[in-house]
N, C-alpha and C positions, 0 to 999 in steps of 0.2 A: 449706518445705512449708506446703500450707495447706489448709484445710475449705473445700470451695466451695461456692456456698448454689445452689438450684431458679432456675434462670429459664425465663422461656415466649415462646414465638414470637407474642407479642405486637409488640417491635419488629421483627422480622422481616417479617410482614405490615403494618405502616404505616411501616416507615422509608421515605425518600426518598434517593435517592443525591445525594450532592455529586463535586464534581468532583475530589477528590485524586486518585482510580484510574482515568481516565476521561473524556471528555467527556461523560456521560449524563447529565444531572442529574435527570430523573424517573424513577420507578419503572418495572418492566418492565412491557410490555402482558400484561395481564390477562386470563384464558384460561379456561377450564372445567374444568381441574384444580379437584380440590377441595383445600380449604383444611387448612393442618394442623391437627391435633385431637388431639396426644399433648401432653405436657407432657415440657420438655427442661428436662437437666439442664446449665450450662456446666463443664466441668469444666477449665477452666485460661486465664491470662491472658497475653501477651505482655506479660510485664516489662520486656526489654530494650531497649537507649537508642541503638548501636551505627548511627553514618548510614551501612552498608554495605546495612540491613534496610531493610522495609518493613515499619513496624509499624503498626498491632498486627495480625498475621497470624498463623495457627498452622493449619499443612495436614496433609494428607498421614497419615491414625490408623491406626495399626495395635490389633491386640486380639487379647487369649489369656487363659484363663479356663480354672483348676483349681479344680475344688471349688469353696466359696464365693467365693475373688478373684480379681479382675477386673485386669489391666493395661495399660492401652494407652499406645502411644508416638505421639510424633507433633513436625513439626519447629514450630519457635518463631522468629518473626523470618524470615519466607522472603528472600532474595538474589535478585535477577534475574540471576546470574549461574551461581548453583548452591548448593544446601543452606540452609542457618538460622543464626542467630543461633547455637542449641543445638535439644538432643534435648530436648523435655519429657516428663513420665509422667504418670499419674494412675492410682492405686489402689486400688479396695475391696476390704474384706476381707470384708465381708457382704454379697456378693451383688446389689452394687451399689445397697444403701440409702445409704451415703456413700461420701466420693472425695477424697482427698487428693491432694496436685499438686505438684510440684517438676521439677528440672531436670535432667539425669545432668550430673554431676563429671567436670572432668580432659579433656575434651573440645576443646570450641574454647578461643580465648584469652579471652573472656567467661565463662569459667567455671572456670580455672587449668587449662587444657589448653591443647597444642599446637596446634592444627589451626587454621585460618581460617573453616571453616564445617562445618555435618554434616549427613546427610541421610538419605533411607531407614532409620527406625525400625522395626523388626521386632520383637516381644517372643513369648519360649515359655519354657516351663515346663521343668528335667528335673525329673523325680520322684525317679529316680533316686539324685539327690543333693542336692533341695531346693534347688535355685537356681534363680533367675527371669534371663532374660538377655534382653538388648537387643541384637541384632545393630548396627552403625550404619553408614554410609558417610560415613569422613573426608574432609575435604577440604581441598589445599592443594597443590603442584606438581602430586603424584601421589598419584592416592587411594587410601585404604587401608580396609579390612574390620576393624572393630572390634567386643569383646563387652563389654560391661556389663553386671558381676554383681551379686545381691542376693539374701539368704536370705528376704527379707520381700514386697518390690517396693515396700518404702517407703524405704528404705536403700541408696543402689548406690556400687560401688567404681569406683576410677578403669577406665579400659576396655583389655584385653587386644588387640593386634593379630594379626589372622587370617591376614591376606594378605600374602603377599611376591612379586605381579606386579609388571610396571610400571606396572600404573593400576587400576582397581576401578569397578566400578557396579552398583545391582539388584541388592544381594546378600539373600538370606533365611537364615531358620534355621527349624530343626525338629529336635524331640530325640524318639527310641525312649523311649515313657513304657508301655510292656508289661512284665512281671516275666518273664514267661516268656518272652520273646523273647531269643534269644542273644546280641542286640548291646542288652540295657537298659542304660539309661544312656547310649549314642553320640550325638552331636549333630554337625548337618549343616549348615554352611555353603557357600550357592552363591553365586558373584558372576562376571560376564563381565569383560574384559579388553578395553573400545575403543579401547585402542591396539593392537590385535592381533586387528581385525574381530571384537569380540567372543564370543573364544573363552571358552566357558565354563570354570568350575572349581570344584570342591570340596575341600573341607576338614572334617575329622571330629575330634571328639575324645571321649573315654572317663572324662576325671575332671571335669566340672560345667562343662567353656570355661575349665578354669587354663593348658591348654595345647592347639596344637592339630598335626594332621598337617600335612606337607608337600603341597602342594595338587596337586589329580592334574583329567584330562580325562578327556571319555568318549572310549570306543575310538576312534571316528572324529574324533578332535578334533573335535566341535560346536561350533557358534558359536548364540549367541542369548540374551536378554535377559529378565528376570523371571521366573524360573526360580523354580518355589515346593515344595522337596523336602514331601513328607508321607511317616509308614513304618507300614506294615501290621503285624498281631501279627506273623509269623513275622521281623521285622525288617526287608523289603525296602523299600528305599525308592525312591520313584517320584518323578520330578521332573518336572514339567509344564511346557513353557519356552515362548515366541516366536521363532519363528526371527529370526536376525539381519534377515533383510531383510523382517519381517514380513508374509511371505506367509504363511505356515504355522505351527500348533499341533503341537509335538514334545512327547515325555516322553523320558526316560532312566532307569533302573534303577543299584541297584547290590544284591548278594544277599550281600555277606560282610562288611557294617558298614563300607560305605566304603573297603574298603582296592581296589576297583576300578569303574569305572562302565560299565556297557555304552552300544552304540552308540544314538541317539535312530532313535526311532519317528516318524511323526506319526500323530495325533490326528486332524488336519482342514487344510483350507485355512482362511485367513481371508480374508476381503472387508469390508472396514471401511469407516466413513461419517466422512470429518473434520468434527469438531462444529463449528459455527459460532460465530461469535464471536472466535475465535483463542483457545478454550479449552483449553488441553492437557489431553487424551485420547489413547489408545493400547488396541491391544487387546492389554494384559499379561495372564494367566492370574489368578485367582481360583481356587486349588483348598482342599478339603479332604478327609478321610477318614472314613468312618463306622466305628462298631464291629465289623465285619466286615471292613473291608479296600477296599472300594469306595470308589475315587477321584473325587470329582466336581472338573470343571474346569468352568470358565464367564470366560464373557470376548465383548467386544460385536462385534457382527458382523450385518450388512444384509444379508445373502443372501436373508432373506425378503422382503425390500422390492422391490417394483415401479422399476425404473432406483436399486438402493443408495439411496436418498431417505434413509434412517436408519436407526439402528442397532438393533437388539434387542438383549437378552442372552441366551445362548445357553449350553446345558453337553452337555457328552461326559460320561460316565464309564467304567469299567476297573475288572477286579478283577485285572489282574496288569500293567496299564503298558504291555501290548504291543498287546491288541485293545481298541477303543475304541468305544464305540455312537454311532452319525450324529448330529450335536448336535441338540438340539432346544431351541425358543425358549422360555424361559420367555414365557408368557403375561401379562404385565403388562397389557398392553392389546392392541386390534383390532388387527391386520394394517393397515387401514385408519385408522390415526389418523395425526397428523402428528406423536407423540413419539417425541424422539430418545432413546435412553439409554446411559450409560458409566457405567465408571469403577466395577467392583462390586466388593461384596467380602463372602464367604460365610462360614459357619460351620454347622458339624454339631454339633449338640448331642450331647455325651458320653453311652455307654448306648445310642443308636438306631442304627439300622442296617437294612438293604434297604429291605423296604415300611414299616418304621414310622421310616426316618430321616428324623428331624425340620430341615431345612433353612433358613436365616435368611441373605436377602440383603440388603444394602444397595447402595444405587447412586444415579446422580446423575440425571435428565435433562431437557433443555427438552422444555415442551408443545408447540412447534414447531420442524423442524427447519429448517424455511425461516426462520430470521430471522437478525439482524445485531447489532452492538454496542448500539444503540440500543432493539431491541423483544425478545431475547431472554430468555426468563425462566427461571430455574435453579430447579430444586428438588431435596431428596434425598427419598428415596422405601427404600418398604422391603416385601416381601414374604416368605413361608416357605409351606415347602409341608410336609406332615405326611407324605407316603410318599413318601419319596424323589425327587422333582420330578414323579412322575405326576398329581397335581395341586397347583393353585398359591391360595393363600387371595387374597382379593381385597390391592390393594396399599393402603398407606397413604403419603400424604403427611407427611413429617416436615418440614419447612425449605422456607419461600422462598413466594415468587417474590424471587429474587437476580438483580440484574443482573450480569451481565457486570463492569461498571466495578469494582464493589465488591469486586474480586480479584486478590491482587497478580500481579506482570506477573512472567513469565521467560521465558530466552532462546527458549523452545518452545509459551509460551503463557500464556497467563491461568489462574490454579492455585486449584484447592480439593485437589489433589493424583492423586497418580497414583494411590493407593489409597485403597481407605476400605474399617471396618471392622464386624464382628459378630462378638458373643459370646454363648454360654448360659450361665448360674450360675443355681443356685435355679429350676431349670425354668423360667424368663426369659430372650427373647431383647433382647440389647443392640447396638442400631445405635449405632457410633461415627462421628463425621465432624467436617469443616467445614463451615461455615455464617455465612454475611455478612450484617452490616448495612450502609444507605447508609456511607459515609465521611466523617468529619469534618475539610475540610482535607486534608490530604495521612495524616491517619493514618485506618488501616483501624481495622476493627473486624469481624473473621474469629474469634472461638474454635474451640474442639474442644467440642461436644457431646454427650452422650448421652440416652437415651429413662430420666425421669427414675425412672422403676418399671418399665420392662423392658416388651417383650412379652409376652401369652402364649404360648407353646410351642405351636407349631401342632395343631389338633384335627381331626382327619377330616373331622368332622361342618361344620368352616365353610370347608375346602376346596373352592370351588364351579369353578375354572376348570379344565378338561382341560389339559395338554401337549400330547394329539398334536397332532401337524404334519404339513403336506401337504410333499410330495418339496421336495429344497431346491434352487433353483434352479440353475444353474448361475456357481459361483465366478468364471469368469473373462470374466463377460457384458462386454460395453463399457463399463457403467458403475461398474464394481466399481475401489473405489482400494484399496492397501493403505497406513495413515495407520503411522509409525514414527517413533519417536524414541529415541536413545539419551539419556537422561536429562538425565543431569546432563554432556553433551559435545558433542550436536552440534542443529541444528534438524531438523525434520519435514522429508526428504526426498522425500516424495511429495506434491505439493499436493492442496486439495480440487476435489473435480469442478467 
């Protein structure tokens, strides 16, 4: 483990790409995006040496944030094949003034575990019982759902096996952190089954992830992919998923602490824009919960766009999982601009709830969606709205312009990851993510960073953009694709337009 010191998106904005990741060798064309203006923190390195990886890469952050610390996961050493070298962490305990960094134990064979590679890092808190867990997806014949425990989240045990499928992917977790809710202390693993059209499943356990139940379906055996349980004070827990064949936004319920799930709902249609470049994107679910029970889900989708041309982000919310309000676009930018955007990932600050819940996105996207390997520019970007997405503060640029090249390759696409993350501590919001320098040679240069002193915690008063939206076009016009990938299994079955 180790203290990692302030860096700034200084080389970020003058590197040049070299050719290891790429043909590109100049920087991306240059755009009217404004330029970043936060100060980033890196918070961890790709140590590993292992010639399966493509180093030094580190994707895919997850984040979860009790009281004053902060934890996020995220994979190390990405595979064009599937998963990492290992899981990395990194963790403050004060509110994200520092950030400690290490690897989870017992994992792959790089780190005196079993597995070949890992992937999908998911980190949550129980309260319950004081333990910090790492959900992870193993990988090797057939992969399996594993949790890594730790009383501190600087300290983790070798990892507990969740899943007894025949195969595992996009699994999440989320634990009942309510005192007075009847199932406090239960924790909730979801993962699909693509050897089995991705039929979902759950798994629940009651003593901190030492053990878990025998994994169960929803009534209608469901099928579908990145499934992200949250659970309301009264205990119920709502899972917001993709349907398998990624037409459509499902939830599923269950009301007695997991020992049953009900049938999935949908949310929405999706109509998805495949990002250019051969960047892998997907429209997985983004949800959270606010202190009342209200479910926000968000996830990218062009329905507002004139012929699907790119993507917005978009949220639904639910105060009971079954009825869902018509999504509406977050407001980043015009209707009329040429940005595309993906890849988000939300956070509700702890304490807010309806009009005063305090909202924190992160997400990724090019300033044009018309472009190609050569002229595409990447940025990560970040916005929060202060009443509940009714309005939206203006966005900030965190990272980039990134080309394309400068991102390691998999079977599904060019990766800054499927996820990327946000957290509040200390009334600060923290964007976690990847973010690329040019390449030197054949090794990358990808860390995981965060926003070095946090955001402020969204304010009314500098809330300037509406959400409403005009009626949403129609989902299944001729130019609508729906973009899907099962992860870590198969490629992008639907091409782009």
């Amino acid at each position: 483990m180790k203290l990692l010191q302030t860096a700034t998106l200084l080389g970020l904005l003058m590197a040049i790409a070299a050719c290891g990741g790429g043909s590109n060798s100049q920087p991306p064309a240059q755009t009217t995006t404004p330029p970043p203006t936060v100060s980033l923190t890196q918070l961890s390195t790709d140590t590993f040496t292992n010639p399966s990886s493509q180093h030094a890469t580190e994707v895919e952050a997850s984040a979860f944030a009790f009281g004053s610390t902060i934890v996020s996961a995220f994979q190390v050493g990405r595979i064009f094949g599937g998963g990492a070298s290992d899981i990395g962490f990194a963790t403050s305990s004060n509110a994200g003034d520092q950030w400690i960094s290490g690897f989870l134990p017992g994992i792959t064979i790089y780190e005196q575990g079993a597995f070949s590679a890992a992937s999908d890092p998911v980190v949550v808190f129980d309260a319950a019982h004081a333990s910090w867990m790492i959900s992870t997806l193993t990988i090797a014949n057939s992969n399996q759902v594993a949790v890594s425990r730790s009383s501190d989240g600087l300290v983790w045990r070798d990892p507990i096996i969740v899943s007894a499928t025949p195969d595992a992917d996009k699994n999440w977790i989320a634990c009942d952190n309510t005192s007075a809710s009847p199932f406090y202390g239960h924790c909730y693993v979801e993962w699909d089954n693509p050897s089995n059209q991705d039929l979902i499943w759950m798994s629940t356990s009651s003593d901190g992830g030492l053990t878990w139940s025998a994994a169960s379906n929803t009534a209608d055996h469901a099928t579908g992919i990145g499934g992200q349980p949250v659970v309301q004070l009264d205990g119920t827990v709502i899972v917001p998923i993709e349907s398998a064949t990624g037409a459509e936004m499902l939830a599923f319920a269950s009301t007695n602490g997991g020992q049953s799930w009900n049938a999935v709902t949908t949310i929405s249609s999706i109509t998805d824009h495949q990002a250019a470049a051969n960047l892998r994107t997907s429209a997985l679910p983004s949800a959270a919960i606010d202190a009342a029970g209200t479910v926000y889900t968000i996830w990218q989708d062009c329905r507002f766009r004139t012929g699907c041309s790119s993507n917005d982000l978009i949220m639904s919310t639910s105060t009971d999982g079954i009825t869902w309000t018509t999504p509406a676009r977050v407001p980043i930018d015009a209707l009329t601009s040429t940005v595309d955007h993906f890849i988000p990932g939300l956070a509700v600050e702890a304490a807010t709830s309806g009009s005063s819940a305090h909202l924190a996105l992160t997400y990724y996207f090019y300033s044009s969606a018309n472009c190609d390997a050569t002229t595409c520019a990447l940025y990560a970007g970040f916005i929060s709205s202060p009443d509940g997405g009714s309005s939206w503060t203006p966005p900030t640029t965190l990272a980039g312009p990134m080309s394309p090249s400068w991102l390691p390759n998999t079977f599904a696409g060019l990766m800054v990851g499927d996820y990327a993350a946000s957290a509040y501590s200390g009334g600060k919001a923290f964007a976690i993510f990847g973010a690329a320098k040019a390449n030197s040679g054949t090794l990358f240069d990808e860390p995981i960073y965060t926003t070095t002193s946090g955001l402020p915690a969204a304010q009314h008063a500098a809330a300037l953009t509406s959400a409403a939206e005009q009626p949403v076009p129609d989902a299944h016009s001729d130019h609508a694709t729906s973009g899907f990938y099962d992860q870590e299994h198969r490629y992008p079955i639907i091409p782009d337009n």
